[in-house]
N, C-alpha and C positions, 0 to 999 in steps of 0.2 A: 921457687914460685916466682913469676912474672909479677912483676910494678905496675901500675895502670898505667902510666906512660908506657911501656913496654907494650900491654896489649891496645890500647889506642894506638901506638903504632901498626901494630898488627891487621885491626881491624880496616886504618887505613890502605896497606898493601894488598891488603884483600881487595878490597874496593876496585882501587885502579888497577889489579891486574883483573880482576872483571870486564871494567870499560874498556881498556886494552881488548881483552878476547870478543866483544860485540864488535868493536871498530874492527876487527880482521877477519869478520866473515862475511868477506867480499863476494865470496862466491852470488852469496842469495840476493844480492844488492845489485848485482848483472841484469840486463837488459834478457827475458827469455830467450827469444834469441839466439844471442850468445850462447845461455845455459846447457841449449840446446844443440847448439854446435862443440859444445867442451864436452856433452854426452857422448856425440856420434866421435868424436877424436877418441876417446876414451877406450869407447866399444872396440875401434877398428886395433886401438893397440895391445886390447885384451887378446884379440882375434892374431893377431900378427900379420892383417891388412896393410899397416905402415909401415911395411919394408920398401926400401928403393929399388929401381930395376936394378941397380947395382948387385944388392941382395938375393932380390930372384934368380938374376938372372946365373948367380953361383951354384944356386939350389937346381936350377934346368940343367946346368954343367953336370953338376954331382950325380943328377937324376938321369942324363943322357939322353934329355930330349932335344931333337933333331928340328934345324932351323931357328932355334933361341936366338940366333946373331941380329936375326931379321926382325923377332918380334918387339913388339913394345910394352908396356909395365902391364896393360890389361888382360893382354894375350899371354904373356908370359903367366899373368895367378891364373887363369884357366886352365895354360897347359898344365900347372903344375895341378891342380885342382882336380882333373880326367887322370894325370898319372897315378893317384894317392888310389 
């Protein structure tokens, strides 16, 4: 069985890991905005929107579409987009 000193310690660590976990929900403390721009990143890496032309442009290799050297990051997710 635990001493009251024991659990007044207890009750203290509770506490401050509480305030602790309010102080690090920075998210909702963000400027809209922001929140709203950490949304749409989010979206596009669920999507697999934030690949680099690097990226794509391996996928248009693999995929064999024709003229990739030329395109740029927009063109290249379309072509890939028409091939699927």
């Amino acid at each position: 069985m635990a001493t009251q000193k024991q659990r007044s310690a207890a009750r203290r660590n509770v506490k401050r890991a509480q305030a602790g976990a309010k102080r690090k929900q920075t998210i909702k403390n963000l400027p809209s905005r922001t929140r709203t721009a950490l949304g749409k990143e989010g979206t596009k890496v669920r999507r697999g929107e934030a690949k680099n032309r690097q990226e794509l442009y391996r996928e248009a290799q693999r995929r064999g579409i024709e003229g990739r050297s030329k395109m740029g990051k927009a063109e290249l997710r379309r072509a890939l987009s028409r091939a699927r």
